[in-house]
C-alpha positions as CSV (number, residue, x, y, z in Angstrom):
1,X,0.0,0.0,0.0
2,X,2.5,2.3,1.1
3,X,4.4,1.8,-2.3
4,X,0.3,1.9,-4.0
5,X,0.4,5.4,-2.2
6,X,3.6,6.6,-3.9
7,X,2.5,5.9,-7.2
8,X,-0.7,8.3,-6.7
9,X,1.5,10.9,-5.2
10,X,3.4,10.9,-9.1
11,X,0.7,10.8,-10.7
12,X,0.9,7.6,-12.3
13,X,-2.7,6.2,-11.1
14,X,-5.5,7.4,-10.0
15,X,-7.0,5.2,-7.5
16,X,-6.6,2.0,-5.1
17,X,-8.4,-1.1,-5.6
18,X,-8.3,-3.9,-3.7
19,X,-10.1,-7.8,-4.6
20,X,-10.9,-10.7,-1.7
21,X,-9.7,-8.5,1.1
22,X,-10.6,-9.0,4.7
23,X,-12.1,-6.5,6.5
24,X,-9.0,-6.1,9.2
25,X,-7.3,-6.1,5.7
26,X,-9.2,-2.9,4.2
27,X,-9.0,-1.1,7.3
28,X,-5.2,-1.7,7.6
29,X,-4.3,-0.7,3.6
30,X,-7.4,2.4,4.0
31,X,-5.3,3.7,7.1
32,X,-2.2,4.0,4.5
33,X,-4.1,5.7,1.7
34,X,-7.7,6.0,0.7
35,X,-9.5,2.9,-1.0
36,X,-11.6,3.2,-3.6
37,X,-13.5,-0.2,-4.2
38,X,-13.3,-3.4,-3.1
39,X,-14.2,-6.2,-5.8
40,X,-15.9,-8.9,-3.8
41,X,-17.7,-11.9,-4.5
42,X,-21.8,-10.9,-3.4
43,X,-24.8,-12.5,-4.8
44,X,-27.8,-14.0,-3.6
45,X,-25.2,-17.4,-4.1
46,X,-23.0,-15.6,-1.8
47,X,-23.6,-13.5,1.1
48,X,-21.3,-14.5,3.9
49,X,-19.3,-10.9,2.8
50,X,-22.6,-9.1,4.7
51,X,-21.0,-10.0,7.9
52,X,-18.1,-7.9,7.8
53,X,-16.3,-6.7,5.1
54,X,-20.0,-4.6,3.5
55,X,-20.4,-3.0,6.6
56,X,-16.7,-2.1,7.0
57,X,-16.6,-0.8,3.2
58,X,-19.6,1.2,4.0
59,X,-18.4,2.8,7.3
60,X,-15.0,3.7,5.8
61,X,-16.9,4.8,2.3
62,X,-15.4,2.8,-0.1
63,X,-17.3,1.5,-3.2
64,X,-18.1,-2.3,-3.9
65,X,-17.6,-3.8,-7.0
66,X,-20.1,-6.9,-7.3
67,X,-18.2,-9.7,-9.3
68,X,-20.3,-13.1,-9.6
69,X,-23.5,-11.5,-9.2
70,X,-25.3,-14.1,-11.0
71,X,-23.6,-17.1,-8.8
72,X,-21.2,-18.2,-11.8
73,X,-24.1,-18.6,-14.2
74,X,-26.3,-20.8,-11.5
75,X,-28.4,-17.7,-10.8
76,X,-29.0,-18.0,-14.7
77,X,-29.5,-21.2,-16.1
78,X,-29.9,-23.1,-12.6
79,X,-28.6,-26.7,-12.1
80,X,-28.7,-27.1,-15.8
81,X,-26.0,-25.6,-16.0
82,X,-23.6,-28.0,-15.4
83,X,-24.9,-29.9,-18.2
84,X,-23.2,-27.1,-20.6
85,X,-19.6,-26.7,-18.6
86,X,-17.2,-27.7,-20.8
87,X,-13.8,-29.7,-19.6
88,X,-11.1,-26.6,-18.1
89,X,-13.9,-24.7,-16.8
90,X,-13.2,-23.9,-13.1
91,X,-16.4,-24.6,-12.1
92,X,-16.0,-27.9,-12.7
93,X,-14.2,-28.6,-10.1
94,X,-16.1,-26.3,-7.5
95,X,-17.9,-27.7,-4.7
96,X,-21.3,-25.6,-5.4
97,X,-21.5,-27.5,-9.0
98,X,-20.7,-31.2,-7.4
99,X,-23.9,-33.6,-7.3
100,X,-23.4,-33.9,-3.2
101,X,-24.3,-30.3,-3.1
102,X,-26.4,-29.6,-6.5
103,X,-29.4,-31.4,-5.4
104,X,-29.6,-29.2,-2.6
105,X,-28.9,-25.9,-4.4
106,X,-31.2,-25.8,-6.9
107,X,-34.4,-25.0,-4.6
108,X,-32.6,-21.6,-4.4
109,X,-32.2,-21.2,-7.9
110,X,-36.3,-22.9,-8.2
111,X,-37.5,-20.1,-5.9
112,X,-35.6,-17.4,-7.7
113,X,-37.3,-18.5,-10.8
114,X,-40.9,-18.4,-8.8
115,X,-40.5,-14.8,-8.1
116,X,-39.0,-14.2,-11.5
117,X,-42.0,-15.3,-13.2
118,X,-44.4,-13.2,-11.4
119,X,-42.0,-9.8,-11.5
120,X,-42.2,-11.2,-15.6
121,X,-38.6,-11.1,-15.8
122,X,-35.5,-13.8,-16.0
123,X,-34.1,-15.3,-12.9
124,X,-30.7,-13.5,-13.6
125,X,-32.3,-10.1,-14.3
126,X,-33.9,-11.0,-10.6
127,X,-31.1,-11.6,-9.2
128,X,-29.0,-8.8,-10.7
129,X,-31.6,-6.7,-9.5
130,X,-31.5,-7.5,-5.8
131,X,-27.4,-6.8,-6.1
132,X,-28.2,-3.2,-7.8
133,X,-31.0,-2.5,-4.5
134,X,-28.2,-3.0,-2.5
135,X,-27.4,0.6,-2.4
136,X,-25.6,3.0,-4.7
137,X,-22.4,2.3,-3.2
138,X,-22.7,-1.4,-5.4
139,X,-21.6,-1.6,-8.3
140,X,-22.4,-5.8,-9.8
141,X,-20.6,-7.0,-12.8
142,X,-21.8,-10.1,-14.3
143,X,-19.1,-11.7,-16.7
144,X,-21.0,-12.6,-20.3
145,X,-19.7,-13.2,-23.9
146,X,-23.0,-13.5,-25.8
147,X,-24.8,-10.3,-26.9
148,X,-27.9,-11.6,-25.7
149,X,-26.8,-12.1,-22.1
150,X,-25.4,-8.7,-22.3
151,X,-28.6,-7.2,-23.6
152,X,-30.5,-9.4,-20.0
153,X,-28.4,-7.9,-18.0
154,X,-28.8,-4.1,-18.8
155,X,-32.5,-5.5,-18.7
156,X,-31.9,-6.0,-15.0
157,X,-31.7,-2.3,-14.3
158,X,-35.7,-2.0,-15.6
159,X,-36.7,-4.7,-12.4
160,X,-37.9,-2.7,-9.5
161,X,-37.9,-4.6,-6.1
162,X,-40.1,-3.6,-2.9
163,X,-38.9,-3.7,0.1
164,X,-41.4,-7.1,0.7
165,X,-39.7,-8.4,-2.4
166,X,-36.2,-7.7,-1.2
167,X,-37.0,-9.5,2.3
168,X,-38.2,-12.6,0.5
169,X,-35.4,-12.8,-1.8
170,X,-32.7,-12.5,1.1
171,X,-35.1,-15.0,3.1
172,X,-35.1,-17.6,0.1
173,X,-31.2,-17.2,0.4
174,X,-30.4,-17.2,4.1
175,X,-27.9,-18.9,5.8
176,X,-28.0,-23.1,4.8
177,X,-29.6,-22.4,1.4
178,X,-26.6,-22.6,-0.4
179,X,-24.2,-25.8,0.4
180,X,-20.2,-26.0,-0.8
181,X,-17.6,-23.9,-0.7
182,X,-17.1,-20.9,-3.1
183,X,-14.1,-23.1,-4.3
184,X,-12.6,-26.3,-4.2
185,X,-9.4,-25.5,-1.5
186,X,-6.3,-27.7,-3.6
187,X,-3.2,-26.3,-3.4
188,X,-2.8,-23.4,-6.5
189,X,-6.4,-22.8,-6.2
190,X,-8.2,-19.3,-5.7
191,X,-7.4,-17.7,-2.6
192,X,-10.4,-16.0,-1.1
193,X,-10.5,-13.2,1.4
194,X,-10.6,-15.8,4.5
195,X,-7.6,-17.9,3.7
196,X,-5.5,-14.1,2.3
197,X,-6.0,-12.3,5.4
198,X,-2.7,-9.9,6.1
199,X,-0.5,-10.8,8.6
200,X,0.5,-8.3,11.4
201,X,3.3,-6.3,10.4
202,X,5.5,-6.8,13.6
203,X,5.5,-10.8,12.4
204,X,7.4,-10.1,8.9
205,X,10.8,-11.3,8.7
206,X,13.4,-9.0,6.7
207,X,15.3,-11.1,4.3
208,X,18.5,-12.5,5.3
């Protein structure tokens, strides 16, 4: 960060990002030099970041950048999904997409589709939607290479949720609804913000 902070002093960025950060993590780079956003992984798929690292983003006022908002495509095409993932996909290998835990996670992705139907929109543009009430502060950015996905998703912004709709959608995804972890935890994998937290500064070692 401190090196991050020089670089904006020349004039050779702008602003400080940071991706799968702890919360301790974003308070400790923040006190060096103003975040802007945090990239973190929030959906109705994935809410565990609610806990801490939203409310610390929010209290500090730093933006949130949304990525996954559509739960890798599950939030989209449901368990059928997996059906379509071709061989060196990632999410082949993750524990969300495994049978053990598919059978279980597609009554989110079934009562997602419920509400879709009656709001008379797709299940992602539902579920895009409840990332966009979040707050201004949110900003959700569903990866797509087909035009038409594209064209859904800025479709998402027309979906208006009520406060009644938001409750039911956060109560459909509560804690238990979603089993297996974000990823499979092999050595080389992704790490997330829980396993990349930043050690204290008074245990680094200089090098010999």
């Amino acid at each position: 960060m401190g090196e991050l902070k020089k670089l904006v002093e020349e004039g050779k960025i702008k602003y400080i990002g940071l991706s799968e950060a702890s919360a301790s993590t974003v308070r400790r780079a923040h006190a060096v030099h103003p975040i802007t956003a945090v990239q973190l992984e929030w959906s109705l798929w994935s809410r565990d970041v609610e806990a801490e690292i939203v409310p610390t983003c929010r209290e500090l006022g730093i933006g949130i950048v949304a990525c996954s908002p559509l739960g890798r495509g599950f939030l989209s095409s449901g368990p059928n999904l997996v059906q379509t993932i071709e061989e060196g996909d990632a999410r082949k290998h993750m524990p969300r997409f495994q049978p053990e835990n598919l059978e279980h996670n597609k009554k989110l992705f079934e009562r997602v589709n419920e509400i879709a139907a009656k709001k008379q929109c797709s299940p992602a543009q539902l579920a895009l939607a409840w990332v966009h009430h979040q707050g201004d502060d949110v900003c959700p950015i569903p990866g797509t290479t087909k035009i038409e996905n594209f064209n859904q998703n800025v479709g998402a912004l027309s979906v208006k949720l009520t406060p009644d709709e938001m409750s039911e959608l956060e109560a459909i995804a509560s804690a238990g609804a979603v089993k297996g972890a974000r990823y499979a935890r092999v050595k080389g994998n992704i790490v997330t913000y829980e396993q990349a937290n930043t050690p204290p500064l008074s245990s680094w070692k200089a090098a010999a």
